[in-house]
SEMAR-704631 format. One record per residue (C-alpha): residue number from 0; residue in three letters; x, y, z. Coordinates in Angstrom, 3 decimals, always signed. Each point is the difference from the previous one (the first is absolute). Layout:
<atoms>
{atom NUM Ala {X Y Z}}
...
</atoms>
This chain:
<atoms>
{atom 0 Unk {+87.751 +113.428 +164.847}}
{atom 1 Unk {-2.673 +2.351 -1.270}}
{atom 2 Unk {-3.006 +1.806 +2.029}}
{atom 3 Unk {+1.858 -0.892 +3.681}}
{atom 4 Unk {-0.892 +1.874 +3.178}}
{atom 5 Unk {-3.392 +1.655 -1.167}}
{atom 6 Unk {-3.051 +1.321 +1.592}}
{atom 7 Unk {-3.031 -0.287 -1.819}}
{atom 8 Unk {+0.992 -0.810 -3.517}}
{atom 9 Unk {-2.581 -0.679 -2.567}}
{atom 10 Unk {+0.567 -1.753 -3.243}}
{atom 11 Unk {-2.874 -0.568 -2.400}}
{atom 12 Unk {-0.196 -2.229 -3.065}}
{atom 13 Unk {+3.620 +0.024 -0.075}}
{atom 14 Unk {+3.156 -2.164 -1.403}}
{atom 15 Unk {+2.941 -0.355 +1.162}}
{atom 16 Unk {+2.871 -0.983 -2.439}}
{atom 17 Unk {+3.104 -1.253 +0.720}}
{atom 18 Unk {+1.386 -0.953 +3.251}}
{atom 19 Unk {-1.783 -0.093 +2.536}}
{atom 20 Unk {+1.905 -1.143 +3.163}}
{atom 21 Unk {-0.751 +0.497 +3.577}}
{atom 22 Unk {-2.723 +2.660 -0.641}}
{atom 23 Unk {-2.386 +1.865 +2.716}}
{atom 24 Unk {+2.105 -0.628 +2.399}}
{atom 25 Unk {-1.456 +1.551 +2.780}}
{atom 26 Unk {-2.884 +1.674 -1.718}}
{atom 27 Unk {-3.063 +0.656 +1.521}}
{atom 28 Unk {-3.881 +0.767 -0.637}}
{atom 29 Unk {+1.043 -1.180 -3.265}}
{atom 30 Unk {-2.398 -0.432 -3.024}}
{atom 31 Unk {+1.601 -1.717 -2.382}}
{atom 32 Unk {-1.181 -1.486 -3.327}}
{atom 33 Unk {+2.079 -1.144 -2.669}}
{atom 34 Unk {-1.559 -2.992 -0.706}}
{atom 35 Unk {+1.454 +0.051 -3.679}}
{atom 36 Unk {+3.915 -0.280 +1.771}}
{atom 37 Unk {+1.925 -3.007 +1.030}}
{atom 38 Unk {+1.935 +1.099 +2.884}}
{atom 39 Unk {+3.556 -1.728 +1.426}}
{atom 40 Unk {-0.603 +0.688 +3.386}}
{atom 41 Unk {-1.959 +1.915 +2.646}}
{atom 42 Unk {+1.131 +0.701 +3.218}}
{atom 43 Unk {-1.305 +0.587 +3.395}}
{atom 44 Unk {-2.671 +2.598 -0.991}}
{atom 45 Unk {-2.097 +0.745 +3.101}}
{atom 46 Unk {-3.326 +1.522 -0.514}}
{atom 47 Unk {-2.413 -0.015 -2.984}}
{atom 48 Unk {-0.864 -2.260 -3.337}}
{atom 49 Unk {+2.173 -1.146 -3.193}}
{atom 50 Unk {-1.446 -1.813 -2.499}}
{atom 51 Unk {+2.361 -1.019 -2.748}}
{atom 52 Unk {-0.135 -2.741 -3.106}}
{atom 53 Unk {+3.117 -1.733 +2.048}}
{atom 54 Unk {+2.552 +0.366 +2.699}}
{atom 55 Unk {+2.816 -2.366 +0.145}}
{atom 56 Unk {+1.065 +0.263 +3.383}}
{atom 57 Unk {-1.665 +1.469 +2.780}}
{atom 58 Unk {+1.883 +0.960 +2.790}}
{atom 59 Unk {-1.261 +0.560 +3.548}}
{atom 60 Unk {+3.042 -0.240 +2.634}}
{atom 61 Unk {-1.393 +2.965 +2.100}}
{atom 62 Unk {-1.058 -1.384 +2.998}}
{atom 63 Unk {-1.300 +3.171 +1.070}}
{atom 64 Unk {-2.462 +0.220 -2.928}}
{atom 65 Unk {-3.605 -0.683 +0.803}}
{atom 66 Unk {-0.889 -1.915 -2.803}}
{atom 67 Unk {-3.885 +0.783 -0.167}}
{atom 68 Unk {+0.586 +3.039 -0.805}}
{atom 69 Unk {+1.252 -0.778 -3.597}}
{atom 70 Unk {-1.416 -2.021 -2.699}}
{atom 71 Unk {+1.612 -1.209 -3.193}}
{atom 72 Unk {-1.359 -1.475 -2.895}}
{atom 73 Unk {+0.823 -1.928 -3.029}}
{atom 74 Unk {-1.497 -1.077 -3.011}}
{atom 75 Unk {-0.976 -3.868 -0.171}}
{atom 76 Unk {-1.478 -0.449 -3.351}}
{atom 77 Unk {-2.736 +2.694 -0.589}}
{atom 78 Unk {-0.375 -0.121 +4.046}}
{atom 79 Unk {+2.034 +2.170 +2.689}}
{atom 80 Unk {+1.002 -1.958 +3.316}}
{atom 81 Unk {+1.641 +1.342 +3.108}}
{atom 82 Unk {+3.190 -1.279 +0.926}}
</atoms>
């Protein structure tokens, strides 16, 4: 459960190795691009962008999270999509 709880965190060109479960939870004004990682799971970040190669599960079970204000993306091929 890495990078939880975090105003305005930035990651670049990065990877993340490893497990990855349940991370940015509760992050926001993210910008996050580790488009190289595969990650387990994301959960309920709340403002910002993520762009990464994959994310197993993503979970949103906030309610209270206005979901407009966050934007993930995944790699489909040699395009990105939002899901």
């Amino acid at each position: 459960q890495g990078f939880c709880y975090m105003d305005g965190l930035t990651l670049i060109n990065c990877k993340i190795e490893g497990e990855s479960d349940l991370i940015f939870e509760y992050c926001s004004n993210v910008k996050i691009d580790v488009s190289a990682s595969d990650l387990l799971s994301v959960k309920n970040p709340i403002s910002g962008e993520i762009h990464a190669h994959s994310i197993k599960e993503m979970i949103r079970d906030d309610e209270r999270i206005d979901l407009r204000k966050i934007h993930v993306y995944v790699k489909e091929g040699d395009k990105e999509h939002e899901i």
